[in-house]
PAMI-263614 format. One record per residue (C-alpha): x, y, z; residue in three letters. Coordinates in steps of 0.1 Angstrom, whole numbers, plus 2048, in hexadecimal, padded with zeros to 3 digits. Example, Ala and Ser with C-alpha at 12.3 -4.5 7.8 and 13.67 -1.06 7.14 Angstrom:
BEGIN
87B7D384EAla8897F5847Ser
***
This chain:
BEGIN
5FF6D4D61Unk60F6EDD74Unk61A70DD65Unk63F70AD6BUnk63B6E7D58Unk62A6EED3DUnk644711D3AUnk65C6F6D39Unk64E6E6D19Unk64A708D07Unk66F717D13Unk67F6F7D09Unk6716F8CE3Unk67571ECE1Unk696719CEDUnk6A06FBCD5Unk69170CCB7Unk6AD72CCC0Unk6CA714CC5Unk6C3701CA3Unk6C271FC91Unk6E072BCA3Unk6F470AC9FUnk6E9708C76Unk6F9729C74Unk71F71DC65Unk733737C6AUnk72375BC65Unk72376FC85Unk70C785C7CUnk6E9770C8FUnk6FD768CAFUnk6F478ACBFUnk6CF788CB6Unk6D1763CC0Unk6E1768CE1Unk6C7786CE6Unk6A976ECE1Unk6B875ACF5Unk6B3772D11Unk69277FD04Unk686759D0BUnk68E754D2CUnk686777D32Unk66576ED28Unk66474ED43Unk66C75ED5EUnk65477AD5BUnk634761D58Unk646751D75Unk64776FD8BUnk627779D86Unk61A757D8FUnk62E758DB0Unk619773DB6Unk632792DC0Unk6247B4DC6Unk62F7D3DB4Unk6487D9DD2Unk6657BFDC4Unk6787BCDA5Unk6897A3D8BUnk6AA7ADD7EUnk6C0798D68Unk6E57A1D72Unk703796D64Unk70778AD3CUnk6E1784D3FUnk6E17A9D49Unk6F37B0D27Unk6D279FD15Unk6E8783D09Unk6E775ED14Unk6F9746D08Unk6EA720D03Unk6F2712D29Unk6FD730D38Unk6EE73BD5EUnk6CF74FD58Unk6DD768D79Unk6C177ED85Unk6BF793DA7Unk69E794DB9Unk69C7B9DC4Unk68B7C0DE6Unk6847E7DF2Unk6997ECE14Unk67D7E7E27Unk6767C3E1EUnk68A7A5E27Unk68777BE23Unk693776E43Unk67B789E54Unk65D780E3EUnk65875AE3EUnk63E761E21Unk652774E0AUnk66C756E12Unk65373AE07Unk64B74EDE6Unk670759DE2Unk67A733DE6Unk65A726DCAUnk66873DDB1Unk68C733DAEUnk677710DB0Unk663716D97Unk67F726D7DUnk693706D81Unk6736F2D7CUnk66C705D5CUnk6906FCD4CUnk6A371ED55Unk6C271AD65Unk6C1733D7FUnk6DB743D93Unk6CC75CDADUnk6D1772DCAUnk6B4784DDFUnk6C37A6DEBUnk6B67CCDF4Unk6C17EBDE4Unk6D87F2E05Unk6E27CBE00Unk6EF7D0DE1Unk7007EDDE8Unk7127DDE03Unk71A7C2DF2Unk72A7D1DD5Unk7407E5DEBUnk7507C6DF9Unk7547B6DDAUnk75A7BEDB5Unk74D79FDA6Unk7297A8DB0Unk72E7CADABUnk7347C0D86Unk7157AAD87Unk7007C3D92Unk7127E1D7EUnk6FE7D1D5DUnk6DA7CCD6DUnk6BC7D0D5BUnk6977CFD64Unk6847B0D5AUnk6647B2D6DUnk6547C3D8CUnk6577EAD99Unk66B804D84Unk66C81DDA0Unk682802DB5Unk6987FAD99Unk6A4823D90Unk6A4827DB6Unk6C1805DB5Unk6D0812D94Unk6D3838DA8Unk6E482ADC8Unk6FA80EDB3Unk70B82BD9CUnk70A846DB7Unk71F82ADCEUnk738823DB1Unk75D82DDAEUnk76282CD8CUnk78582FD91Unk78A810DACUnk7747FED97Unk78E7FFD76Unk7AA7FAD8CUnk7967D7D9BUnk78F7C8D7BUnk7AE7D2D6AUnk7C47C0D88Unk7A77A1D82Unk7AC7A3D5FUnk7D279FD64Unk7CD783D7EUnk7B8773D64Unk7CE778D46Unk7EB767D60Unk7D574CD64Unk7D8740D40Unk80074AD3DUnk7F976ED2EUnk7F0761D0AUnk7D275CCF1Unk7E373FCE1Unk7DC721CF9Unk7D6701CE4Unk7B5701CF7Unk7AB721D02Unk78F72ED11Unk777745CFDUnk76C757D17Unk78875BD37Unk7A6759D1DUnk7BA775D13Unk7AD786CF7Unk78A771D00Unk76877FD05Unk76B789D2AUnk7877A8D1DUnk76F7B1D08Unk7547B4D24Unk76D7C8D3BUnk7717E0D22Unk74D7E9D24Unk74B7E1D48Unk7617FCD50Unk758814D35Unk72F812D43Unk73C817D65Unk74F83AD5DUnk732844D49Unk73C83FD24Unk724827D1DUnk71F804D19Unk7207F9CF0Unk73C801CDAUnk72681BCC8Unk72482DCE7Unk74B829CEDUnk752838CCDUnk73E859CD5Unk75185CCF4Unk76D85ECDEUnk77C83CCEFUnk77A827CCBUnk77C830CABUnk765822C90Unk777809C81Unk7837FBCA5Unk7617FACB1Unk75A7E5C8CUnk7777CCC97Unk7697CBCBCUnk7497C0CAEUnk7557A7C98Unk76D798CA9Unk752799CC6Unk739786CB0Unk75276ACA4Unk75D764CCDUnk736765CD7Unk72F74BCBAUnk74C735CC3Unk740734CE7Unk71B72CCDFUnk72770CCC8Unk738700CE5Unk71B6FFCFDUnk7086F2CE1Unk7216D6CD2Unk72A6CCCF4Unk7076D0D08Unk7156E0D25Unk724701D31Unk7446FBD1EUnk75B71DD16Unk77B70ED0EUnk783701CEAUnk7946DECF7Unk7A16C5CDEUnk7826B4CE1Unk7656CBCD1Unk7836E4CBAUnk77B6CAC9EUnk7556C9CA2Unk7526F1CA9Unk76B6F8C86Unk7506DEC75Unk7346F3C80Unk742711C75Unk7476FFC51Unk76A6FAC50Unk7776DCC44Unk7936CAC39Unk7A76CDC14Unk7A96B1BFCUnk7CB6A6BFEUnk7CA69BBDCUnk7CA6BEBD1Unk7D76D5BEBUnk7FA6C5BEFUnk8026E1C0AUnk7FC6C5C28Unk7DC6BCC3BUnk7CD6D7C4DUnk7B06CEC6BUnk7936E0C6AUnk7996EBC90Unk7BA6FEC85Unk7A770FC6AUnk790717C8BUnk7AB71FCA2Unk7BD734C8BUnk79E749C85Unk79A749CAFUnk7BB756CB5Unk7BB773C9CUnk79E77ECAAUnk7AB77ACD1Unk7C978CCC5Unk7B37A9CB6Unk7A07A9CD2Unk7C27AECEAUnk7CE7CECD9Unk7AF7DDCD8Unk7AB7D2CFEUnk7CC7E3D03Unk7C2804CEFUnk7A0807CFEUnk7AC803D24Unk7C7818D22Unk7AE833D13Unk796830D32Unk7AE832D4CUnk7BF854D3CUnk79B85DD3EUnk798855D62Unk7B7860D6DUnk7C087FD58Unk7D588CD71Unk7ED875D73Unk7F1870D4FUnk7F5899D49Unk80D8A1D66Unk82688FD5AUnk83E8A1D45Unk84088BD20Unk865885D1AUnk86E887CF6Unk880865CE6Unk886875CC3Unk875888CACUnk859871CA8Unk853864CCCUnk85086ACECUnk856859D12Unk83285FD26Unk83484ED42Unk847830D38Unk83482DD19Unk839832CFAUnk82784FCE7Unk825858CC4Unk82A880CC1Unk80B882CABUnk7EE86BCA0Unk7F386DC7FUnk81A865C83Unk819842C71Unk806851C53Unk823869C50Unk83E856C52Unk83B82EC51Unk85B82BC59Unk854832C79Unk841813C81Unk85E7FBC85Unk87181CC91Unk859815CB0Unk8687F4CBCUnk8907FDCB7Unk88481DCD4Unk878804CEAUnk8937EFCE8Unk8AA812CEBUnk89D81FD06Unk8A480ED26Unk88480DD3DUnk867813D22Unk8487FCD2BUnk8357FCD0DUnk82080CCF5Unk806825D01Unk7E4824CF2Unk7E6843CDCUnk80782ECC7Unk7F480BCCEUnk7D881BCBBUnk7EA82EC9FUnk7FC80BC99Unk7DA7F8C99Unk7CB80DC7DUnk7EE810C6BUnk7EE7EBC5DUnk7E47F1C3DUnk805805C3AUnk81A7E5C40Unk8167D9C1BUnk82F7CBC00Unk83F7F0BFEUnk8447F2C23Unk8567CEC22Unk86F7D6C07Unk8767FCC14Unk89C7FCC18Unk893810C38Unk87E7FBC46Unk8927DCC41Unk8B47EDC53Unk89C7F8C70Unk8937D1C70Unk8B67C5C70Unk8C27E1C8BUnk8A07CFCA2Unk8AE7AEC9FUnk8D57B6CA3Unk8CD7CCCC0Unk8DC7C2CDEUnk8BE7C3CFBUnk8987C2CF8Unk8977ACCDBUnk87D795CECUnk8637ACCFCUnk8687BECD6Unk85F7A4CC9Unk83C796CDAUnk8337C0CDAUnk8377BECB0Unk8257A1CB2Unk8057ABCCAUnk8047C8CB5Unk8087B6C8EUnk8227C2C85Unk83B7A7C85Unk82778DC71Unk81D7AFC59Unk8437B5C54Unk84B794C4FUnk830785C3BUnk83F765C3FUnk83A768C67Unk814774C62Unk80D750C53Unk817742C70Unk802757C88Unk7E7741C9FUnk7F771DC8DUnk7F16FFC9FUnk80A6E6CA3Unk7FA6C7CA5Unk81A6AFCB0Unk80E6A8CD1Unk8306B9CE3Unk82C6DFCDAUnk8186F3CF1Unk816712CE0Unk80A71CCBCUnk82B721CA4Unk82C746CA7Unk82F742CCDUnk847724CCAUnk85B73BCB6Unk85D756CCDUnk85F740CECUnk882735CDAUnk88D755CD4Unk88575FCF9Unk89B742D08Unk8B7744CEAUnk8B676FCF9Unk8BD75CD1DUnk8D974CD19Unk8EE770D11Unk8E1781D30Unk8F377CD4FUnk8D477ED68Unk8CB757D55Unk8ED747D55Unk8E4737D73Unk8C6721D5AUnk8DC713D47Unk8FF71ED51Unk912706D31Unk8FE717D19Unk901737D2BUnk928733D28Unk92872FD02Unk915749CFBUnk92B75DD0CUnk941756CF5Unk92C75DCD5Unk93377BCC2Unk912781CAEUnk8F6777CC6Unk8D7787CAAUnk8E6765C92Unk8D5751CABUnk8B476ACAEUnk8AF767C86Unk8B3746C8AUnk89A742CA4Unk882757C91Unk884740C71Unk88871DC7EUnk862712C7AUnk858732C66Unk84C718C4DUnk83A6FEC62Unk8166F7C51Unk81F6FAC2DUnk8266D6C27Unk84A6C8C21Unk8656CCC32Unk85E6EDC4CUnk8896EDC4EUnk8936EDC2DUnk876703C25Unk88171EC46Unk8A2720C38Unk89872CC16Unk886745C27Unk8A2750C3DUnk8B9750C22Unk8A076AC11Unk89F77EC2EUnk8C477CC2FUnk8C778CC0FUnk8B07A6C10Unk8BF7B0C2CUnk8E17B2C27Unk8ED79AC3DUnk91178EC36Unk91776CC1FUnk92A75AC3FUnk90E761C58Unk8F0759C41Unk90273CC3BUnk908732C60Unk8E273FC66Unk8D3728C47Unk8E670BC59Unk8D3714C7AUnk8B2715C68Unk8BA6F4C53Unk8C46DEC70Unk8B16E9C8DUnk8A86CAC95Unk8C46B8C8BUnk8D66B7CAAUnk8BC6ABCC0Unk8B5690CACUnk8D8681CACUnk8DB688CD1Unk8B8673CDAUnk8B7659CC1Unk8DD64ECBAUnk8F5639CCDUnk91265CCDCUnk92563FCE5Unk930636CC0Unk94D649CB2Unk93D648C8DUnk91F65BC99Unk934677CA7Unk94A67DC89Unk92C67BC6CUnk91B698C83Unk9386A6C88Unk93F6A7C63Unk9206B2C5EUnk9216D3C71Unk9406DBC68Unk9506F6C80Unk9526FBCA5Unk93B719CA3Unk91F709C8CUnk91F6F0CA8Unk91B70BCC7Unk90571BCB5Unk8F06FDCA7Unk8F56F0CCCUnk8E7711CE0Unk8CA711CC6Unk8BF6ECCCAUnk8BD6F6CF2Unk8A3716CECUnk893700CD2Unk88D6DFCEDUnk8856F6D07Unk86970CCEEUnk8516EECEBUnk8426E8D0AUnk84D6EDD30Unk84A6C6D30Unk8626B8D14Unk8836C9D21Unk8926B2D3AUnk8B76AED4BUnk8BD68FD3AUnk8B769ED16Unk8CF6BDD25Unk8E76A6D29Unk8E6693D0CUnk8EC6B0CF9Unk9096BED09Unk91669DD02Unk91369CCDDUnk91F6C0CDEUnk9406B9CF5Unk947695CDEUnk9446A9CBFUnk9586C7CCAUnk9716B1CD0Unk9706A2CB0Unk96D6C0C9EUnk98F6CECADUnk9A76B4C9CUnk9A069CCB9Unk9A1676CA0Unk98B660CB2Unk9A4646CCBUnk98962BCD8Unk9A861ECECUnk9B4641CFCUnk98D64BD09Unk98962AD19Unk9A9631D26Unk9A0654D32Unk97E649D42Unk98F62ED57Unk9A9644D64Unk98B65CD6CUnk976644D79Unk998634D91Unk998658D9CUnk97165CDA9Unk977637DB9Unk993643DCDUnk98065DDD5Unk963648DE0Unk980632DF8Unk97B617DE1Unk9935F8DE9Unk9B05F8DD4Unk9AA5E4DB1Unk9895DBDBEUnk97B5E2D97Unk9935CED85Unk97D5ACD84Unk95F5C2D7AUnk96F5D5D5FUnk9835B7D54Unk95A5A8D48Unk9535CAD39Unk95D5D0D11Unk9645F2CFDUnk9415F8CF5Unk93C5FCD1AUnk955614D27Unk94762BD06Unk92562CD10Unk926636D36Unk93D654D45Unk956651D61Unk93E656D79Unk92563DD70Unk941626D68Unk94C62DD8DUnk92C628D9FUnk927609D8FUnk94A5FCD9CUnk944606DBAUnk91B5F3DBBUnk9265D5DABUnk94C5CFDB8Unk9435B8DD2Unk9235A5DC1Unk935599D9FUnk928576D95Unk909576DADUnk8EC565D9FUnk8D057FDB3Unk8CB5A1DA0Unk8DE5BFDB0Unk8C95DCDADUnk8D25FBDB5Unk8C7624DB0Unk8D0644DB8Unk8C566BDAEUnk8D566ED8DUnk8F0684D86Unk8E0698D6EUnk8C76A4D89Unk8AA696D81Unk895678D88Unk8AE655D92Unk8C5642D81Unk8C061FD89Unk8DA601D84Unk8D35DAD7EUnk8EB5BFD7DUnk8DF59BD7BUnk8E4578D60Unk8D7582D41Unk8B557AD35Unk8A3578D17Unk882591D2AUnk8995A3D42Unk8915C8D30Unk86F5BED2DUnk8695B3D51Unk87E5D6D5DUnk8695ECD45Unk8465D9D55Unk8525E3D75Unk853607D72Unk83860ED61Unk8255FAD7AUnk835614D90Unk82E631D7CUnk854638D73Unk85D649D4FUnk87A636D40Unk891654D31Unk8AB63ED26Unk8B961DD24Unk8DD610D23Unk8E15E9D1EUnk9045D4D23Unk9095B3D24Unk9275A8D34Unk940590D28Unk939578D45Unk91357AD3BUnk905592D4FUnk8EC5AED47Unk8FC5D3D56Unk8DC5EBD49Unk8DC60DD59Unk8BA61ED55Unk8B0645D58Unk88B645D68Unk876666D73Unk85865DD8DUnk83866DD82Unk836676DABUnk852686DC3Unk850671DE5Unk85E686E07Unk87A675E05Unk88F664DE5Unk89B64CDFCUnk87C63BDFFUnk87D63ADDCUnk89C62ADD9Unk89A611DF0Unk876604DE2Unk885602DBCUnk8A35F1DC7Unk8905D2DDEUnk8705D3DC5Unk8835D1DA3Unk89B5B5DADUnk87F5A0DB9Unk86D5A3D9BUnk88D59AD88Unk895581D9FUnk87256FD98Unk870569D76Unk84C56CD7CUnk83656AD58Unk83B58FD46Unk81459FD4CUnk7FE5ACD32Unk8075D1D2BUnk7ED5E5D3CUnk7D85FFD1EUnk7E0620D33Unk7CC63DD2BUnk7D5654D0FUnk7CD67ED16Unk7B1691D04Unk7CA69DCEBUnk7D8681CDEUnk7B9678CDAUnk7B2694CC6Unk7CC691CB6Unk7DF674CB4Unk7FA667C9FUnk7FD64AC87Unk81562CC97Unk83A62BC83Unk85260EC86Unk86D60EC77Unk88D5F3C76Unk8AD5F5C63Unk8D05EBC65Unk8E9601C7AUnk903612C64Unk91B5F2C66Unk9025DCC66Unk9085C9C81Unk8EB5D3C96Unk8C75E6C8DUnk8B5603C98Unk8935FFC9FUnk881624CA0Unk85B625CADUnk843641CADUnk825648CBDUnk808658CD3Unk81C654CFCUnk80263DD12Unk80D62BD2FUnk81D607D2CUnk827613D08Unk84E60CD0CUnk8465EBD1DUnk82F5E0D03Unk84B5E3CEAUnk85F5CDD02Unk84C5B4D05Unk84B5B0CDEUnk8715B2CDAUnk874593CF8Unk85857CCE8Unk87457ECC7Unk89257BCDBUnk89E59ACD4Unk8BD5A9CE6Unk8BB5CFCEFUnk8E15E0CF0Unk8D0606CF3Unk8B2614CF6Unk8AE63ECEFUnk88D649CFDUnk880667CF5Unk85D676CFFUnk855693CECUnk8316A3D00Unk81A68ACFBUnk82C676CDCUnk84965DCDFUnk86265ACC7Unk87A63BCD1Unk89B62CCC4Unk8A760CCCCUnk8C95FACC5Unk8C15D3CC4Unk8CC5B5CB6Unk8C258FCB4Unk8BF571C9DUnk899582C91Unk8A559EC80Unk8BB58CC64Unk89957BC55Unk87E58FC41Unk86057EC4BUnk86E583C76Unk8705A2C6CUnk84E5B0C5DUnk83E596C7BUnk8525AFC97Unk8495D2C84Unk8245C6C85Unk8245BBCA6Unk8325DCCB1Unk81B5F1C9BUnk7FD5DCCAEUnk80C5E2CCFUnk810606CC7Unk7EB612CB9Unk
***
């Protein structure tokens, strides 16, 4: 047996009796180090038996470089070493040194070490460096594994003799930012990644990167003698450091692989490794928590730690490198207790918070004061950081305090970036103990994107837009009523409170506005707003709801929400809210068609709500004469609409505008009575994805076999408007986004128009729905199946309301269903919420008025649902 096989067999149970130790660990960080340092010891070990056996002379050298360089490996990490050649010597030139160059790397890959290697010179590496910053970080934490001494101080000489300490900051502070761009600026990705993330490992390794390569050393001990860290930051440093390094090493472990991002997948098996696990709902009635948000709220307080002290420690190296231009500047005083140094924000002593506590919220009303202030500089970033303990049950109720709070959120500008600095820096959620709960949550609903204390601020951030005039082009109808609006900071509590309570169990509305009502009265805000604010807090999601899942054609639906907001401005404001709110899930569940549906609830009940009484007869009336008005504008013949309309009922002209009831005129003036389907499409009006029109004899399958048809073609059905005419005719208008953009919508057009009517035309037999793919998180988390059927409030028709994980060939798989029982459809609402659907559908047939029909559809849905 070979020696590189039989290293194999010795590394590989040395290295499996480290990793079981490490993995059996549960959650104390305080073996990771030591484990990750044997780790390095073993291979280490390897690859000096293996150099020696290649036979190298005393000339060369082994250096590990890069994290191996730090003495710390990680399960299935590279094991990076440089192979270090005088100046003299070169593989190119020496096919010998080549050949044993060549069995080495063999041989370390034969022995079970993942190697990643480079053969360079002293001048080579010098060079190299140079040119580009990644190596020059590689090489910048080399360390001597095996071979000559003399070669290695003569590399370590010329490396820090060639570096700019300087240019080097400046490189991996612009790569850091590239980075942190990367991953949207923020530690609080549902699956982030331990070690490129914000507030991840690799900040934590630029700290010391840049810190060795000025010469202050490269632990945290050795920071805090340079006077760069105090004690207790260099004890947070190292624990947060220990949790981040413990998190990574599960992953490689749990997942076998070089895996550094905390995906749906492994968060539940990495939280049951750590020993978290579930409650027993039978005594904690607080709700279900997962094991993974136990672990993911433990990860993001300790990226968020590891931000601000990233952020302090930085900002204390470059002054260090740059004295200059930190000292020439003249520091322009704000008030008595801070000062303007360089755009930053500078406490006038470090003591300044001790003294006076007031001052810490004091701190965010000057940066909103002050026009052109940047931030906080590291001297008030620190003093703020070791302040906390001052935020306690006495700083909450301080009168003081709570007026400075009030004046931050009534202030006119800055209130955003205010915001996300008091929360970076703790002491939002510290002030507000209500908001600190809420810090690093989860939201497992498949449709949010960010944790709730980012949701909430994401909502405050687009509620801020829609009063500043360089936005109003966004949304320029919300934009316009804000205008309007008197006390915009109404709407910023509001924001601040709506899902304040989310993860207690119950009700996280009714539960937000009993907070908010608190907060209104320990803060002396007037009876008439809190009241107006409470509403906000109460009904958040109230309006959404009504728009997406009720028929805004029916006159009774209008006037109970109308009666239920009660005033003109509850409903702006409700209505500007429910906009911010939508819009703060996720980039994906805000669409035109949703846009528009609100503004339509809003303009129907604004209407309403000004002494408007509800005249079916008089808005059919009015859409005609608008709808006359577009034909003629079209050249439409005279009176060509009258045999149309005259197959057309109330329920009709209430459900479509004018310009819909137009453009089907004009399609289907000439074509009344034919027995082929008249398909026809066009971009839709609201600006987003097509709006597509069918008009053919009625069948029992004919929303089935149209719902097959595009998701065979990969179009999203966003809504669904079903008529039957009096002559017997089905005239269905659909809403439909393509999942791809062709060059040209034409194309588009022209193949859903000839494809769908031949479909419809053949009465072919209905295909099995297709079992589409669901993503990794709903996987992770998916969502039980709800049906539920009930009688419309005149009982005349039902509502049928599903919900569920989204898949492909979902929507047609409830079709299919409702055609096998002969089941008409009159409306269908469809609403996709991220990665979970939550339908409404307006039907009626002869099924729905037995029992046993019933239970037989609900089951049948629930199967075709799971």
């Amino acid at each position: 047996m070979t020696l590189s096989h039989s290293l194999r067999s010795q590394y590989r149970n040395d290295k499996a009796a480290l990793l079981a130790n490490l993995a059996s660990s549960g959650a104390s960080t305080r073996g990771v180090n030591a484990a990750l340092l044997s780790l390095a010891q073993l291979a280490d070990k390897a690859l000096v038996q293996l150099w020696q056996n290649a036979g190298f002379t005393d000339d060369f050298a082994l250096l590990a470089v890069g994290g191996f360089g730090r003495c710390e490996l990680f399960p299935h990490s590279d094991v990076d070493v440089l192979l270090l050649l005088p100046n003299d010597q070169s593989p190119d030139l020496d096919a010998d040194l080549k050949a044993r160059i060549e069995g080495f790397i063999g041989s370390c890959w034969d022995a079970g070490l993942e190697i990643g290697s480079s053969v360079r010179s002293v001048d080579d590496c010098i060079a190299e460096a140079a040119k580009d910053v990644t190596v020059q970080t590689a090489l910048l934490e080399a360390r001597l594994i095996t071979g000559s001494k003399p070669l290695f101080d003569c590399f370590q000489k010329a490396f820090f003799s060639a570096m700019d300490a300087h240019a080097f900051f400046v490189a991996k502070t612009l790569e850091m930012e590239q980075r942190h761009t990367k991953f949207e600026d923020t530690p609080y990705s549902l699956e982030p990644n331990c070690k490129e993330s914000p507030g991840g490992l690799r900040d934590l390794q630029t700290i010391l990167w840049v810190a060795k390569a000025a010469g202050f050393g490269s632990s945290w001990s050795a920071l805090a003698k340079a006077g760069l860290a105090t004690p207790f930051e260099v004890k947070q440093l190292k624990r947060n450091e220990a949790l981040l390094r413990l998190i990574r090493a599960r992953l490689h472990l749990l997942s076998e692989r070089r895996e550094d991002r905390l995906v749906f997948d492994l968060q539940n098996s990495v939280a049951l490794s750590f020993g978290y696990q579930p409650p027993d709902t039978r005594t904690d009635q607080r709700g279900f928590v997962r094991p993974s948000e136990k672990l993911m709220r433990h990860y993001y307080w300790a990226a968020k730690a590891v931000t601000q002290l990233n952020q302090i420690l930085l900002l204390n190296i470059e002054e260090r490198l740059s004295p200059l231009s930190h000292t020439t500047r003249p520091l322009r005083p704000l008030n008595e207790d801070f000062l303007d140094k360089a755009g930053m924000i500078e406490v006038v002593s470090d003591d300044l918070y001790r003294r006076k506590p007031h001052a810490i919220l004091q701190t965010f009303l000057v940066y909103q004061t002050y026009y052109g202030l940047k931030g906080l500089s590291a001297r008030t970033l620190r003093a703020l950081y070791n302040a906390r303990d001052l935020m306690d049950s006495g700083f909450r109720h301080d009168p003081v305090n709570r007026a400075t709070f009030r004046q931050i959120m009534m202030f006119q500008g800055g209130l955003t970036h205010a915001m996300r600095l008091m929360n970076q820096t703790s002491v939002l959620g510290r002030y507000l103990w209500a908001f600190r709960r809420i810090v690093g949550q989860m939201q497992h609903d498949l449709f949010h994107v960010y944790t709730v204390d980012q949701h909430i601020l994401m909502v405050l951030r687009n509620v801020r837009r829609f009063f500043i005039a360089e936005h109003a082009h966004e949304y320029p109808f919300c934009s316009q009523l804000a205008s309007g609006w008197d006390k915009p900071w109404i709407l910023h509590v509001a924001a601040l409170f709506h899902d304040i309570a989310k993860g207690r169990g119950g009700d996280h509305s009714v539960l937000g506005a009993m907070e908010v009502r608190r907060f209104c009265s320990l803060h002396d805000i007037a009876k008439e707003d809190a009241d107006l604010i409470e509403f906000l807090v109460r009904e958040h999601l109230t309006m959404s709801r009504i728009a997406q899942k009720s028929d805004l054609g029916d006159h009774d639906v209008i006037a109970s929400f109308a009666k239920h907001v009660g005033s003109e401005r509850a409903l702006t404001a409700l209505y500007l809210f429910t906009v911010a709110d939508i819009r703060g899930t996720s980039p994906k569940v805000w669409n035109a068609w949703k846009g528009k549906l609100l503004e339509d609830l809003y303009r129907a009940t604004s209407r309403a709500l000004g002494g408007h009484a509800p005249d079916v007869h008089a808005e059919v009336q009015e859409r005609q004469r608008d709808a006359l008005i577009e034909l003629a504008l079209l050249s439409q013949p005279f009176e060509s609409h009258k045999a149309l309309w005259a197959t057309l009922d109330v329920g009709y002209f209430m459900r479509h505008d004018a310009v819909e009831i137009a453009w089907h005129a004009r399609m289907l003036s000439r074509h009344l009575g034919r027995q082929q389907p008249i398909v026809r499409a066009r971009p839709s009006p609201v600006g987003e994805g097509l709006q597509v029109l069918v008009y053919t004899p009625d069948q029992a399958d004919l929303f089935a076999r149209i719902c097959g048809f595009f998701d065979r073609r990969s179009f999203s059905i966003l809504d669904a408007r079903i008529h039957t005419t009096q002559n017997g005719y089905a005239l269905d208008t659909f809403q439909v986004v393509a999942t791809y953009e062709p060059d040209h919508y034409r194309e588009l057009v022209n193949m859903i128009e000839s494809e769908l009517a031949h479909v419809i035309a053949t009465a072919a037999p209905l295909p099995a729905p297709a079992r589409g793919r669901v993503s990794r998180r709903v996987k992770s988390f998916p969502i039980t199946p709800r049906v539920s059927l009930r009688p419309d409030e005149k009982a005349q028709r039902w509502l049928l309301n599903i919900s569920a994980s989204d898949r492909a060939g979902l929507l047609y798989s409830v079709a299919l269903v409702l055609a096998r029982h002969k089941v008409d459809l009159n409306l269908a609402k469809i609403n996709t919420l991220g990665e979970r659907v939550e339908d409404t559908f307006l039907i009626q047939g002869a099924a729905l008025q037995h029992n046993r029909d019933q239970i037989e559809i609900e089951t049948e849905l629930l199967n075709a649902l799971a």
